[in-house]
Structures are given as structure tokens and as C-alpha cells.
Phi, psi and omega in degrees: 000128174307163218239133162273297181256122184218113159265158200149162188265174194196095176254146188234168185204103136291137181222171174261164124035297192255320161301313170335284177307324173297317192275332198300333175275346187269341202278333187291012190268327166239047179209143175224155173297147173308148173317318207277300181244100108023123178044027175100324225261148187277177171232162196239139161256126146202166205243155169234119157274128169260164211202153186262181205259036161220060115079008180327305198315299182288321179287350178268317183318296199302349202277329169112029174305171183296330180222119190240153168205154182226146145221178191186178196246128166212151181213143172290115200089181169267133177254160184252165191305348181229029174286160180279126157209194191235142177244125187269100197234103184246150165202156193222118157264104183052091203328056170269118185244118187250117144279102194246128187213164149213142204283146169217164169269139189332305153307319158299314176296320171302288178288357161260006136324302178311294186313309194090357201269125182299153146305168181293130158331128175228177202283302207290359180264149139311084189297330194296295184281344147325304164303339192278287181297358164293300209279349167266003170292285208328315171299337206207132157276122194225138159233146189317142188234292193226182186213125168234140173213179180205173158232144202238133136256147175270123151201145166311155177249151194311043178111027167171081188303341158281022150243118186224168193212142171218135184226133192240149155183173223053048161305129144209172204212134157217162193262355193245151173028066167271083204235142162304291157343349191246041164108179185232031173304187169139143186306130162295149171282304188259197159279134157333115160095359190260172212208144169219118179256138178248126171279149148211109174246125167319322177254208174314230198175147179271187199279327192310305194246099295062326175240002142309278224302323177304327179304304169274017168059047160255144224225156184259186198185140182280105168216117127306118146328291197291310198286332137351289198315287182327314170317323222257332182296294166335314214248331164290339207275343199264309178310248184355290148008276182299326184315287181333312202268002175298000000 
């Protein structure tokens, strides 16, 4: 059964290209790939966020407060309408980060968000975290705001499965049709060739990759996706604006 509930620390990096390759070769002498990719090859994620309709979730995440929360939809692939995903209630305390998910059919995730009405219990669902997640609809109104997806390599350390590290890249994202089901097409987030890795360890980080990322002068760094995204969106929206009123 896939792993549900997950705490951790979580540090991001951004790189180019030639870092990627730099660190990506060193971690495998300790490190091995997630099952999904296979030979090398990425696997593609993508989410739908939900946002209240003047975007509170995400505009309070940016002020960087002591507690934050999110949800989304995520799926592996493009899903089909009676597809398997997971509905997601992420939250982050003193930068501790707790992750609660639970599987849904695709359809079953959609409505019960729209609605606030948990689904009929099924043997594949998490009840804890349905309820959990019930009781934050109740707080918020919410609606689809964006669609994100990437391609991710994964991979586990070596005889100790609580360090795990991903490097994502093709962010793109869209505000139209934000349905999972309908492709994983979208505007980029970064520049062509940039790579964003994320540690995520329950503890510390061993001395091994600690005296990696000094060696190779990688620095940790503040990036939301979503919140990337929202920003780049809020600042097209101010250009156009001006373009119009020039």
C-alpha cells in the first residue's frame, strides 16, 4: 500500500543542466531509483490546486507564516475519469511538513471537494484522512484555480527509505481547463534545462550529502511551484493591464 501520511523536512535547489548531471551521478553511489523510473526514464506528475476565489490559501503561503495549508488533486499521468488519484491536504509547521492523502477515483475527488460531502467509504480510501479532509472543506470555499504538472526523477538511499530526494523539470502549468483528465500540456514555469531538487528527510541529512551539496556550492532556496506559478501569473496580468492602458 502506498505510503499516506508523510512528515519531513523538505530543502529545494535549483540548477541548470550541468549541476543536475553533476550531483545526479554522485548520489547514485548511495542512492537507487524509484521503481517508476525505470532505465533512467522520468515519470510525469500532475495536480490541480484549489484556491478560494481571491486566492487566500496561496496568498497567505507567500507571506511565509508559521502554518500553512494546501490541497490538490494529484495524479500520476494523464487519468482517466474513473481514474485513481490521490486528494491531498498538505501542511507546513516551523518547517516541519505534513502530508495526508488519500486515493480516490478521479470523480469521487472532484465532487467531493465541489460538494464538501465526503464519498461513500470504499476498502481503497484512508477514512482518517477523509475526515480530516472534510472538516477543511468546511472551512473554505474552494475552487479549481490551477493545473500543474512536471517530470520527476526519484530515488531512495540506500537501507534507509526515509531520505528520499527529486529532481522535477518541464513545470508547466494552466489556468484553462483545469481538469487533470484533459492532458498534461501547459505554459512553463522555469526556463528550458533548469531542474528543481528537493531533499526530503524525516531527520538530519547524512554527512555524505552535506559534504556533497558543499562540495558542489549548492545552497538551499525558497520555491513553490504553486505559488511560482501565482506570482508569474499576478505579474502577467499587471503587464497586460499596462500594455492595454499604454
Amino acid at each position: 500500500m502506498a505510503i499516506e501520511v508523510f512528515n519531513r523536512y523538505e530543502n529545494k535547489y535549483l540548477m541548470d543542466s550541468q549541476a543536475f548531471y553533476a550531483i545526479y551521478n554522485r548520489l547514485l553511489e548511495h542512492m537507487v531509483l524509484d521503481e517508476y523510473n525505470g532505465n533512467g526514464k522520468f515519470y510525469s506528475i500532475s495536480n490541480v490546486y484549489y484556491d478560494t476565489e481571491r486566492d487566500s490559501l496561496i496568498r497567505s503561503s507567500l507571506a511565509k507564516p508559521k502554518y500553512r495549508e494546501k490541497l490538490r488533486i494529484r495524479a500520476y499521468g494523464v487519468p482517466a475519469a474513473d481514474g485513481k488519484v490521490y486528494l491531498e491536504l498538505k501542511k507546513k509547521v516551523f518547517g516541519l511538513v505534513n502530508k495526508r492523502r488519500t486515493a480516490l477515483r478521479l470523480n469521487e475527488a472532484y465532487d467531493f471537494v465541489r460538494t464538501g460531502r465526503a464519498p461513500e467509504p470504499k476498502d481503497y480510501m484512508n477514512r482518517q484522512v477523509v475526515r480530516e479532509i472534510e472538516y477543511f472543506l468546511r472551512r473554505y470555499e474552494l475552487q479549481p484555480k490551477v493545473y500543474l504538472a512536471y517530470d520527476r526523477i526519484a530515488m531512495f538511499c540506500k537501507g534507509n527509505r526515509d531520505l528520499r530526494i527529486t529532481f522535477d523539470t518541464n513545470i508547466r502549468s494552466r489556468r484553462h481547463d483545469v481538469r487533470l483528465e484533459s492532458g498534461d500540456d501547459g505554459e512553463p514555469l522555469l526556463e528550458r534545462g533548469q531542474w528543481l531538487m528537493e531533499v526530503k528527510a524525516e531527520k538530519t541529512v547524512p554527512v555524505w550529502l552535506s559534504r556533497l551539496l558543499s562540495e558542489l556550492r549548492m545552497f538551499r532556496t525558497s520555491f513553490s511551484k504553486y505559488g511560482n506559478e501565482y506570482k508569474q501569473w499576478v505579474r502577467n496580468g499587471r503587464l497586460e493591464k499596462e500594455r492595454i492602458h499604454s
